[in-house]
C-alpha positions in Angstrom: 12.5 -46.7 -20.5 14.4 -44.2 -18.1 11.1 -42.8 -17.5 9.0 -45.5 -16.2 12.3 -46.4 -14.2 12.2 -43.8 -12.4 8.6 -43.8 -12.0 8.8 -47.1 -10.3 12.0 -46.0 -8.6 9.9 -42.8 -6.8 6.7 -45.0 -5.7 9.2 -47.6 -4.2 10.9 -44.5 -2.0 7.4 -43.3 -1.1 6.7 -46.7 0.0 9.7 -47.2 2.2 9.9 -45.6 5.4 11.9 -42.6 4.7 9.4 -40.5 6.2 9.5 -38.1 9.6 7.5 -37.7 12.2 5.0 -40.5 12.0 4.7 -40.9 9.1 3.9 -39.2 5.8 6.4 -36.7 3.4 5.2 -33.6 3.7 2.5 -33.6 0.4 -0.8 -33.0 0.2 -1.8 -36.6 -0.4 0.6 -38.1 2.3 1.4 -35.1 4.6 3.7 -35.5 7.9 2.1 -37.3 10.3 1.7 -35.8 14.2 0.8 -38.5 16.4 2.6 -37.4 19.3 4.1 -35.2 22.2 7.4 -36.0 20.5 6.2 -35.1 16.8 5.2 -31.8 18.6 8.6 -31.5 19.6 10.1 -32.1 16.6 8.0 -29.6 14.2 8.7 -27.0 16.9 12.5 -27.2 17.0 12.7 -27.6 13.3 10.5 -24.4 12.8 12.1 -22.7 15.4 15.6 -23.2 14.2 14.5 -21.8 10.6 12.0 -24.5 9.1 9.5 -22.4 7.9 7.9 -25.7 5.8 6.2 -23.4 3.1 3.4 -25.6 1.1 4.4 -28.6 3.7 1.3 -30.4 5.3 0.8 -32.1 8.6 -2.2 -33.9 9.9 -2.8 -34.4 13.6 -4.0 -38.4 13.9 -5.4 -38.4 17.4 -6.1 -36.4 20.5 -3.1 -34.9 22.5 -4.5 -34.6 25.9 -3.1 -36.9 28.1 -1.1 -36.2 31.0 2.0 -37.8 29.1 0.6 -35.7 25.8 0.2 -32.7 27.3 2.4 -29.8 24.7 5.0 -27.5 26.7 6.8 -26.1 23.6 5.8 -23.4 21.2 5.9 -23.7 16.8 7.3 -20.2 16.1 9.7 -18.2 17.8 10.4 -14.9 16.0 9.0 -13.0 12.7 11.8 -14.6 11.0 11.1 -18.1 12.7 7.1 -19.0 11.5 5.3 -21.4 10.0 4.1 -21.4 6.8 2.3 -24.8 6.4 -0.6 -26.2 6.3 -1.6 -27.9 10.0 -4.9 -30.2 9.6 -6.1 -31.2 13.3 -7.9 -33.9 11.8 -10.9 -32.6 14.2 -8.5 -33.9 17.3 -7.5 -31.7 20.5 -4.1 -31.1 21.7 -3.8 -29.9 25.6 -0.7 -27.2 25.8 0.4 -25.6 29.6 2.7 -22.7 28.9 2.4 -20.9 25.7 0.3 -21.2 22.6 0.5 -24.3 20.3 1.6 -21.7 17.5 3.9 -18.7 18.2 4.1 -17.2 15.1 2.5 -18.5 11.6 3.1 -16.7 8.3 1.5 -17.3 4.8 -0.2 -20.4 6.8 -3.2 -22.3 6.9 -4.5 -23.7 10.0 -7.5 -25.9 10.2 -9.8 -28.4 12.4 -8.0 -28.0 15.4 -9.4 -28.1 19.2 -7.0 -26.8 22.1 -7.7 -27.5 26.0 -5.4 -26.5 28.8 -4.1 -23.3 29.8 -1.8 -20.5 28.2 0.1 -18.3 31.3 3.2 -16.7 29.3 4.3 -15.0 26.1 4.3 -17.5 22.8 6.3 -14.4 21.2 7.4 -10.9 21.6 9.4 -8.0 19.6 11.5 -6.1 21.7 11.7 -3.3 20.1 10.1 0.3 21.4 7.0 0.2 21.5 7.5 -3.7 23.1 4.8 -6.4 21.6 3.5 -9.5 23.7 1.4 -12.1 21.9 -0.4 -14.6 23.9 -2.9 -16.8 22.6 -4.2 -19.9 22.6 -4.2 -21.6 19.3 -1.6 -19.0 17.7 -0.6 -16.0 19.4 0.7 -13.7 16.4 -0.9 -14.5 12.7 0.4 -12.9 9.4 -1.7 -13.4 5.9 -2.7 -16.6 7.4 -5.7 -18.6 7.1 -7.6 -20.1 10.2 -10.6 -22.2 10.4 -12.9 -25.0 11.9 -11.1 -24.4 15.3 -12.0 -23.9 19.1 -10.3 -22.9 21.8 -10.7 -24.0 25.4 -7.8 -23.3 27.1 -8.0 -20.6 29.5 -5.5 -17.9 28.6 -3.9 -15.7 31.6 -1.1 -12.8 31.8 -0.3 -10.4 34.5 3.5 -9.8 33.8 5.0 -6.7 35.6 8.3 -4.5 34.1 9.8 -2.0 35.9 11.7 -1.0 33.0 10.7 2.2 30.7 9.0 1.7 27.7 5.8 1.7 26.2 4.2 -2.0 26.3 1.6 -3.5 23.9 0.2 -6.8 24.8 -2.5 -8.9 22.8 -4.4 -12.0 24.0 -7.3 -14.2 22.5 -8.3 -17.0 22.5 -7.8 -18.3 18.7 -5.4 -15.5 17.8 -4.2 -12.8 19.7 -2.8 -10.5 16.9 -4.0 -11.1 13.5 -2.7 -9.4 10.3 -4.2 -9.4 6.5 -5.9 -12.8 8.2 -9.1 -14.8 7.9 -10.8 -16.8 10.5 -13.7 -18.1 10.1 -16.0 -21.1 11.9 -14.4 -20.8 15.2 -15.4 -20.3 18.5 -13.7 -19.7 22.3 -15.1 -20.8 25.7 -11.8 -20.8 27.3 -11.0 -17.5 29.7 -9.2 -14.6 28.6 -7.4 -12.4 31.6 -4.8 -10.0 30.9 -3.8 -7.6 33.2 -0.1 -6.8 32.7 1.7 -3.7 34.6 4.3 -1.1 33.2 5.3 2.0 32.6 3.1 2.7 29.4 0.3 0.2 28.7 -2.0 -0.9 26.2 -3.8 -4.2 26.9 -5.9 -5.9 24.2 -8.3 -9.0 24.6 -11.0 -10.6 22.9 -12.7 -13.9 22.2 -11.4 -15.1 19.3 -9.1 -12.5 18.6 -7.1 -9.8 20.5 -6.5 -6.9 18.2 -5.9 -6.7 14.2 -3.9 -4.0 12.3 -5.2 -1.7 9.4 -4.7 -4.3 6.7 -8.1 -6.3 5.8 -9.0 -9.5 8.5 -11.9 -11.1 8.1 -13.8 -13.0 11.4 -16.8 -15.1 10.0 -18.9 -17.6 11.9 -17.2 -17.6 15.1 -18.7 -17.3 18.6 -17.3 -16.4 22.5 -19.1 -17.8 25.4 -16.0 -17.0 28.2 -15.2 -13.8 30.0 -13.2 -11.3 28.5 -11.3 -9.0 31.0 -8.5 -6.5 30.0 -6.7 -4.2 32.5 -3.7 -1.8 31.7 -2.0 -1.4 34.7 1.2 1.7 35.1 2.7 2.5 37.8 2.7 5.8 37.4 -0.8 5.8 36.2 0.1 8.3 33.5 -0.6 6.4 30.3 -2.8 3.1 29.9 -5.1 1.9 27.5 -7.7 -1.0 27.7 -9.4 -2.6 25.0 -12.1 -5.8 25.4 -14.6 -7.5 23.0 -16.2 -10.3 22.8 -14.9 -11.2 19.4 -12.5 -8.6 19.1 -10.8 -6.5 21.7 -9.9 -3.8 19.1 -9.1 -3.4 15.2 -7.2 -0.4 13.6 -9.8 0.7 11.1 -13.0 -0.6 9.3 -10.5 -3.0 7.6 -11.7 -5.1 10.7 -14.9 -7.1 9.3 -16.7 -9.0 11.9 -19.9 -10.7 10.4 -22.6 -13.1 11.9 -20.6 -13.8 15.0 -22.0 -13.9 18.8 -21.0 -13.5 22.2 -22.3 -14.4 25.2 -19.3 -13.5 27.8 -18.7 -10.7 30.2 -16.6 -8.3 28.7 -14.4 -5.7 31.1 -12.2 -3.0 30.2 -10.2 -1.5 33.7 -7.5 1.3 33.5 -6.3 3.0 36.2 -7.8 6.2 38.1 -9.1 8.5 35.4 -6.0 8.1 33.5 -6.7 7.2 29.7 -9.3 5.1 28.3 -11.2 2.1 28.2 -13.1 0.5 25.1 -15.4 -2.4 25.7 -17.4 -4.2 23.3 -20.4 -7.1 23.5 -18.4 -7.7 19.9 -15.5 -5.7 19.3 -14.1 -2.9 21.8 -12.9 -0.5 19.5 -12.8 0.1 15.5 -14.3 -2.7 13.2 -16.8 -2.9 10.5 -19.9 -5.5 12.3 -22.8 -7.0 10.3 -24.8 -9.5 11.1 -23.8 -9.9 14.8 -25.6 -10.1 18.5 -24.8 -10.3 21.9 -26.7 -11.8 24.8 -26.6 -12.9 28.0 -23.5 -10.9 29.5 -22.2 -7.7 31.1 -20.1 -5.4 29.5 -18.1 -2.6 32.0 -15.8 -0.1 31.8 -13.8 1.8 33.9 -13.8 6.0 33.8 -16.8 6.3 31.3 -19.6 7.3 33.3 -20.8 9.0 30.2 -20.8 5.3 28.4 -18.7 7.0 25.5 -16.7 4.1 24.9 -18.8 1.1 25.7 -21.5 -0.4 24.0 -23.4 -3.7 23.8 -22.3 -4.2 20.2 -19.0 -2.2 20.0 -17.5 0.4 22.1 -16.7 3.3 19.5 -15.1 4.5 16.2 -16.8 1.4 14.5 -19.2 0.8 11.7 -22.5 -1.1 12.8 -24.9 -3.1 10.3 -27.9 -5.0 11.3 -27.0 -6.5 15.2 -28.9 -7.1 17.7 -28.6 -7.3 21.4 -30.8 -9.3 24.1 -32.6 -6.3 26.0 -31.0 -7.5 29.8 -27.5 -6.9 28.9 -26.1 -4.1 31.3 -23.6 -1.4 30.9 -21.8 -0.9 33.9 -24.5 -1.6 35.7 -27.2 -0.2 33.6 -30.0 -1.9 30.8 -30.5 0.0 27.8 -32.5 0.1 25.2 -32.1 0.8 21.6 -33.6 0.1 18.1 -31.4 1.0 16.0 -29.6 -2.1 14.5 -27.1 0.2 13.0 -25.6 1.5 16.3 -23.4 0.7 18.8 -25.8 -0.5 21.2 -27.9 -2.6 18.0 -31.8 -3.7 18.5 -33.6 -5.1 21.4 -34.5 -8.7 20.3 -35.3 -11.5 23.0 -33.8 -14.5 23.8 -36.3 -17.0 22.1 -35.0 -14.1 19.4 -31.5 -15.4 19.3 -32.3 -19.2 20.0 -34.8 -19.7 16.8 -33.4 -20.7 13.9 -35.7 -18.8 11.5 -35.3 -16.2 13.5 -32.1 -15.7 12.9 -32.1 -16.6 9.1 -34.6 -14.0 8.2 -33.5 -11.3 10.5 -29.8 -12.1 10.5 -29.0 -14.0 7.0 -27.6 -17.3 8.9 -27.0 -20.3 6.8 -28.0 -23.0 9.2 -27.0 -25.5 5.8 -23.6 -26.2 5.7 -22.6 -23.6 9.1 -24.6 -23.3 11.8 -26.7 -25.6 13.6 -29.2 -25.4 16.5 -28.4 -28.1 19.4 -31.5 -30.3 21.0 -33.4 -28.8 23.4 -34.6 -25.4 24.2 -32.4 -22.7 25.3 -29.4 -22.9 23.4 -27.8 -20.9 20.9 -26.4 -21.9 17.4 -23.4 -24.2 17.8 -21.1 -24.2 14.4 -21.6 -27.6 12.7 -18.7 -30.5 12.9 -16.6 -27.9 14.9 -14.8 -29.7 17.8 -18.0 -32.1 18.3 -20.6 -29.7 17.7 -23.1 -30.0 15.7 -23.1 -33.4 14.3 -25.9 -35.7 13.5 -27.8 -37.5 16.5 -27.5 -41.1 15.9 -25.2 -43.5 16.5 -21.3 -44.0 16.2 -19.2 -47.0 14.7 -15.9 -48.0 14.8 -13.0 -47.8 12.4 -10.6 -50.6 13.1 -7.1 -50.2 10.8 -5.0 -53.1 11.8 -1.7 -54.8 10.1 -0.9 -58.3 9.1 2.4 -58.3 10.5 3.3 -55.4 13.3 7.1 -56.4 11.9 6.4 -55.1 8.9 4.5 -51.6 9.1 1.6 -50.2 11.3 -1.3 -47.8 10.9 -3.3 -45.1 12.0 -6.5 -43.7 11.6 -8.7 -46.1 13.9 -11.1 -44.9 16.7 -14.9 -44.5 17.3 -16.2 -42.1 14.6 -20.3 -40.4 13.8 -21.9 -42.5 11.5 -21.5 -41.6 8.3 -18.5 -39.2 8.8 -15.5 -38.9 6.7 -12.3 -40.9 8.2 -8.8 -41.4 6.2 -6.6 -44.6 7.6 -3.0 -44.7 7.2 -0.9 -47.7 6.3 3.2 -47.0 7.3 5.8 -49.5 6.4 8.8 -49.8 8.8 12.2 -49.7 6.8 13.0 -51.4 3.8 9.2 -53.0 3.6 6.2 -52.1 1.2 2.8 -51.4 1.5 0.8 -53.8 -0.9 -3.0 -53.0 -0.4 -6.1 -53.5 1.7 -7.5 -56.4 3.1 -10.7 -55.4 0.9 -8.1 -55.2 -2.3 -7.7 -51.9 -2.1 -4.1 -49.7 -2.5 -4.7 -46.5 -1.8 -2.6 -45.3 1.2 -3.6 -43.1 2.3 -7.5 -44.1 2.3 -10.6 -42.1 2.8 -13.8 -43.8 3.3 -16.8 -43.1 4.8 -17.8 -44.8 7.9 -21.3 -46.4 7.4 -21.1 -49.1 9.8 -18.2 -50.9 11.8 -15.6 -51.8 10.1 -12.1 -53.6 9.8 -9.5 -53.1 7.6 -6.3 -55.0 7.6 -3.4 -53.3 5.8 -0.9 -56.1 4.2 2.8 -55.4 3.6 5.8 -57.2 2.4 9.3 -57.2 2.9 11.5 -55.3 0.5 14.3 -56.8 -0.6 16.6 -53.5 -1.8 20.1 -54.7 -2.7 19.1 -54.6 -6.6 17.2 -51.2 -6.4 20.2 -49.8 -4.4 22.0 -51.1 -7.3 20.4 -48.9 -9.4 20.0 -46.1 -7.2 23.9 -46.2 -7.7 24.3 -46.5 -11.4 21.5 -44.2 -11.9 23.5 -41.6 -9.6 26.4 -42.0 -11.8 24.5 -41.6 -14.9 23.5 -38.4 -13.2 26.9 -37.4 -12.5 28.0 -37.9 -16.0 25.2 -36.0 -17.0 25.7 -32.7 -14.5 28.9 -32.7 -16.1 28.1 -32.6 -19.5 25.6 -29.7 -18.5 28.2 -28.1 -16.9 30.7 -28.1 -20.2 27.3 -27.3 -22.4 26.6 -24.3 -19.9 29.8 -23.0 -19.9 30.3 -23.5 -24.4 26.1 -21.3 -23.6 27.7 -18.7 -21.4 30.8 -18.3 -23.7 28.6 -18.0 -27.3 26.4 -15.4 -24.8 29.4 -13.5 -24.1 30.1 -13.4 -27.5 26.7 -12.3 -28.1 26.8 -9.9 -25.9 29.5 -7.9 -27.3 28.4 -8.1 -30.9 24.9 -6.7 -29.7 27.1 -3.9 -28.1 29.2 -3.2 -31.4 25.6 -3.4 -33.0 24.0 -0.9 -30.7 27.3 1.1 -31.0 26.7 1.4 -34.8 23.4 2.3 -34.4 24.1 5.3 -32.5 26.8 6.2 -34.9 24.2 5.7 -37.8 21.7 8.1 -35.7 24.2 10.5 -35.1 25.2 10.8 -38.6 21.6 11.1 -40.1 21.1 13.4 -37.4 24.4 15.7 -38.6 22.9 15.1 -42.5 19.3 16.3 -42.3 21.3 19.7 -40.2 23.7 20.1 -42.8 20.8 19.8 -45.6 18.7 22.4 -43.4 21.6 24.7 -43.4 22.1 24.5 -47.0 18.3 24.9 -47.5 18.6 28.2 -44.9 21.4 29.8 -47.3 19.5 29.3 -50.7 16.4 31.0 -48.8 19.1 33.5 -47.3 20.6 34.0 -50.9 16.8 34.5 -52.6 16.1 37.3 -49.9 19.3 39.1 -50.2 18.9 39.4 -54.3 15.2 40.5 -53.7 16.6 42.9 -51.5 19.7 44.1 -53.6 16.5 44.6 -56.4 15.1 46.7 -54.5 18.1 48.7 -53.3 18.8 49.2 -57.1 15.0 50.0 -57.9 15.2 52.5 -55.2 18.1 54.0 -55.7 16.7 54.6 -59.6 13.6 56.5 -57.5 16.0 58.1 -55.3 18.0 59.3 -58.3 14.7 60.9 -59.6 13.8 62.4 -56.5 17.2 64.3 -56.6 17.2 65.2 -59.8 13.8 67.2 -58.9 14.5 68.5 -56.1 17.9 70.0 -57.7 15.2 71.2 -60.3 12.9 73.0 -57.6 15.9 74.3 -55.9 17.4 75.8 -59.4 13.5 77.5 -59.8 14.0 78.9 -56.2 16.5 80.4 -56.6 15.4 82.3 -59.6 12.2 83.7 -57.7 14.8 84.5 -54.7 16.8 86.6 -57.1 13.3 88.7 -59.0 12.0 88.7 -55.2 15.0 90.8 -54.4 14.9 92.8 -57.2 11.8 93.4 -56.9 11.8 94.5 -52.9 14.6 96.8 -53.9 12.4 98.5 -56.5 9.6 99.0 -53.8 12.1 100.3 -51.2 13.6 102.9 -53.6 9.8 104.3 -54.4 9.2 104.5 -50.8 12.3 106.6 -50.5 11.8 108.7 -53.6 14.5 107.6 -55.0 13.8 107.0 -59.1 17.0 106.0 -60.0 17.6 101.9 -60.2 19.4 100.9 -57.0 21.5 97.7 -55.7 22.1 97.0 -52.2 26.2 97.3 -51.9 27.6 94.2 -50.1 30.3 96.9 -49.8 29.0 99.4 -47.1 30.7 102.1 -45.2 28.2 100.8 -42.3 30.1 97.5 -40.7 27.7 95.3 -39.7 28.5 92.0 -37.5 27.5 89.2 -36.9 25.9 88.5 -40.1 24.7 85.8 -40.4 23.3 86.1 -37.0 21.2 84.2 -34.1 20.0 87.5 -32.7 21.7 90.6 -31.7 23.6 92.4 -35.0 25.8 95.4 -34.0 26.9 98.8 -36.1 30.0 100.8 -35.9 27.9 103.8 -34.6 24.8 104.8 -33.5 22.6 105.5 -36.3 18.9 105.3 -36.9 17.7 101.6 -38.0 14.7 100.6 -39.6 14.2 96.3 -40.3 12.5 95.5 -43.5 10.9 91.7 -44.3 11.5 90.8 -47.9 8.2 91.9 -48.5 8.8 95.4 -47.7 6.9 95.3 -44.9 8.2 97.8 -41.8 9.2 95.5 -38.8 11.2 97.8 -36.1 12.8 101.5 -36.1 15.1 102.3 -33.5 18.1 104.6 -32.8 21.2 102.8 -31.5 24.7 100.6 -32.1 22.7 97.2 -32.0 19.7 95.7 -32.9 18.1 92.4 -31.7 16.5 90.0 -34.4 16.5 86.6 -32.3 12.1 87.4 -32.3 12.5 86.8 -36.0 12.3 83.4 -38.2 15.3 82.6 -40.0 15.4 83.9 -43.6 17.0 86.9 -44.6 16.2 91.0 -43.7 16.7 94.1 -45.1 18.1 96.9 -42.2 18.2 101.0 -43.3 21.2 102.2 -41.4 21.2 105.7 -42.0 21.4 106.2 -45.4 22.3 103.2 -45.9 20.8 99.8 -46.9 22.4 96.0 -45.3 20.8 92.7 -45.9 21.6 90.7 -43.1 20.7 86.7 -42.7 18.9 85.7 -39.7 19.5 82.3 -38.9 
């Protein structure tokens, strides 16, 4: 029951007049309605004050041209002051004298939408080194913005001076004149574009449809330029200008720039100053930009200080990417015709005119779709025209009229009626003044707004009725208390949620808390268990080892036992080897009688044991013996040196006497 209450309640508010502007609120099905200079007025102050009107639509409902129509303010005034809507011209024309109809867009979509008049000053600026001017004539600075069906013919002019320091950027064209991460497609420009502003450092940027992109992607499709392009930098100082002009384009940053099956038929200049600096001109695009499908005719192109035609070119003037364009044969470069056939250059292929004005022509050689884009006018001569752009391209035949009237101008009005191509789409409006209702259709029918398709003349009559709202006020009221009683039981429910949440909160912390605890003490387990498994392998190696100690020691044991053994056996073959030398020694003397060598000797004898030299207490003749008898050195002294001799032990004759001395 509340449901289907307040289902009723929000068609009955949609039928009232609560709406701005002239009508509408803002959605896609009944967007705002601009039907004046004043509803102009009023989207610009609201945008420029902070409105940005994100996913808001608006629909222009007739031409703004008139002298009383004519648009003096701007809709953007800052890159935090855009609009982010969606703008349908409805295929109607506003005239502007000052600045551009939009300043600054963002995130917006821009569509069917002719502007006439002129453009002579900034729409928007950042001043912050290096400065930025945007001038333009449909929108003068675009960001990830979306702009199509549109034409420009308002002639767009600059030539502001500074005498101030700083280095100056300025950007005009005639749909855009700076476009970022933008598309614009089916658009075209036959209005003027002159810039030619003066300070200290200058770069000066103008092109057809648009003045100069950035290094993020833009896409130009379908769009044409049939006015002159001119760009001059001027500096006092002459020390630092740039120029850039194109036809489409007067520069991008990179190949990001994609220019495809566009056209251009206007001079295009690019002037700096003396020899200072360059100048880029372009039949399509001065400077950077990937261009397919493209070709120029008809036109000049010049630039100033490049007698070497380094940066000019009848497609583009340098550091772009060229892709199947083609120029008409007469165009001149500073002066000069060229030829060329290479459609991949700068310069692209000589074609003729009846080239460029033959609609076959260009489909084969150029992949035109002359089905739902392009269109060739009547006649001979002519080149494509975009189809139902700004009154090109529509059907020959004849028009009708679309009459939307009311029953009672006390009640409501509407708009939508004029003189329309047969067989075109029109949508009629039916507005209710205040507290009245729109009830249907002369024909019956209720949808407001309507689309129908205009066949033949015809009259449609919308029918309202007054709306008698004390009773729905009534329950506006009651229903705004119910509300009220029901925020504040939200309220008491959120804060019971936000206390259980806290609650929550703190038990997931003394979870987590245990958690970590429980890690820790696994962590401290599985090390104490790998300790305890380190000490029984520990314990297993040191009783190994202890085995072995004991096995070896039984092996050493042995070994000693041996050795005492052998040393026991030595010492016994020592003694019979003495005995035995002793025995020789006493034959060689002829002595027969058993003999001993006296430790006891009248001879003294010192050192002994000895390193080397052994001394006697007086000279006497000395013979050394080995302890095989053999004869090793006689002399006749007090000393005797033994340090040429190994260790062991040596029998010396002193006299008469016999000394065993040890030589160590």
């Amino acid at each position: 029951m509340k449901k289907n209450f307040l289902t009723t309640l929000t068609g009955l508010l949609l039928s009232i007049n609560l709406f701005a502007y002239s009508g509408g609120n803002g959605s896609e099905a009944f967007p705002y309605l601009i039907s004046s200079r004043a509803d102009m007025t009023e989207l610009a102050t609201a945008v420029n004050g902070g409105q940005k009107y994100a996913g808001v639509y608006f629909k222009l409902t007739r031409d703004l041209t008139g002298s009383a129509d004519i648009i003096t303010t701007t809709i953007g005034s800052s890159s935090s002051n855009y609009f982010s809507g969606v703008f349908d011209g409805g295929g109607y024309e506003i005239a502007i004298n000052g600045g551009a109809v939009f300043g600054q867009i963002q995130n917006a979509t821009i569509k069917n939408l002719g502007v006439s008049g002129r453009v002579t000053s900034v729409s928007y600026n950042i001043g912050s080194g290096p400065y930025h001017y945007y001038i333009g004539g449909l929108c003068a600075n675009a960001v990830s913005s979306n702009i199509s069906n549109c034409y420009n013919k308002a002639s767009v002019s600059y030539s502001g001076s500074f005498s101030t320091a700083g280095a100056r950027n300025f950007y005009a064209g005639g749909i855009c004149g700076y476009a970022s991460a933008c598309t614009i497609a089916n658009c075209y420009n036959t209005g003027s574009i002159y810039i030619s502003p003066t300070a200290s450092t200058t770069d000066s940027y103008a092109g057809g449809i648009c003045g100069a992109t950035d290094d993020k992607v833009t896409n130009i499709n379908n769009c044409y330029n049939t006015a002159t392009i001119s760009s001059t930098a001027n500096s006092p100082n002459a020390t630092s200008t740039y120029a850039y002009a194109g036809g489409i384009c007067g520069s991008g940053n990179s190949s990001n720039l994609k220019i495809t099956n566009c056209y251009n038929t206007g001079n295009v200049s690019a002037t700096t100053q003396a020899s200072y600096r360059e100048a880029y001109s372009g039949g399509i695009c001065g400077r950077y930009g990937a261009i397919q499908n493209c070709f120029v005719a008809d036109c000049r192109i010049t630039n100033t200080n490049d007698a070497t035609r380094v940066y000019i070119g009848r497609v583009g003037g340098a550091y772009g990417t060229y892709t199947n364009s083609y120029a008409y044969g007469m165009i001149t470069l500073n002066g000069n015709a060229i030829s060329s056939t290479n459609a991949n250059s700068k310069n692209g292929q000589d074609c003729t005119t009846a080239n460029l004005q033959t609609q076959s022509w260009l489909t084969s050689n150029l992949s035109w779709s002359f089905t739902n884009t392009w269109v060739m006018p009547a006649g001979n001569g002519s080149y494509p025209e975009l189809k139902d752009v700004g009154g090109q391209g529509t059907s020959i035949g004849p028009t009708v009229i679309v009459t939307a009237n009311t029953g009672n101008a006390t009640l409501g009005s509407t708009l939508g009626s004029g003189t329309y191509d047969r067989n075109s789409s029109v949508t009629i409006y039916a507005v209710p003044l205040a507290n009245n209702v729109f009830v249907a259709w002369s024909d019956d029918n209720t949808n407001n707004p309507r689309t129908i398709t205009a066949a033949d003349n015809i009259t449609l009559t919308a029918i309202f009725d007054a709306c008698d709202n004390t009773d729905l006020l009534t329950q506006i009221a009651a229903l705004e208390a119910d509300t009220a009683a029901l925020n504040s039981q939200l309220n008491t429910a959120n804060g019971t949620i936000s206390t259980l949440q806290n609650d929550l909160n703190t038990a997931n912390g003394t979870i987590t808390t245990l958690k970590a605890d429980t890690v820790t003490l696994k962590a401290q387990i599985a090390g104490l268990q790998s300790d305890l498994s380190d000490c029984e392998t520990a314990k297993t190696v040191l009783q190994n080892d202890l085995s072995t100690c004991e096995t070896s020691k039984t092996i050493l044991q042995s070994d000693l036992d041996t050795a005492n053994s052998l040393i026991t056996e030595l010492q016994d073959d020592l003694s019979d080897c003495e005995e035995e030398v002793i025995r020789l020694l006493s034959e060689e003397c002829g002595t027969t009688r058993s003999a001993s060598i006296r430790s006891e000797s009248v001879i003294s004898v010192f050192p002994n044991p000895t390193t080397g030299v052994v001394y006697f207490n007086a000279v006497n003749n000395v013979k050394v013996y080995s302890q095989q008898g053999a004869l090793l050195q006689e002399k006749t002294g007090d000393s005797v040196d033994l340090s040429n001799y190994a260790s062991g032990v040596y029998l010396l004759r002193v006299g008469s006497e016999w000394v065993k001395v040890v030589k160590k």
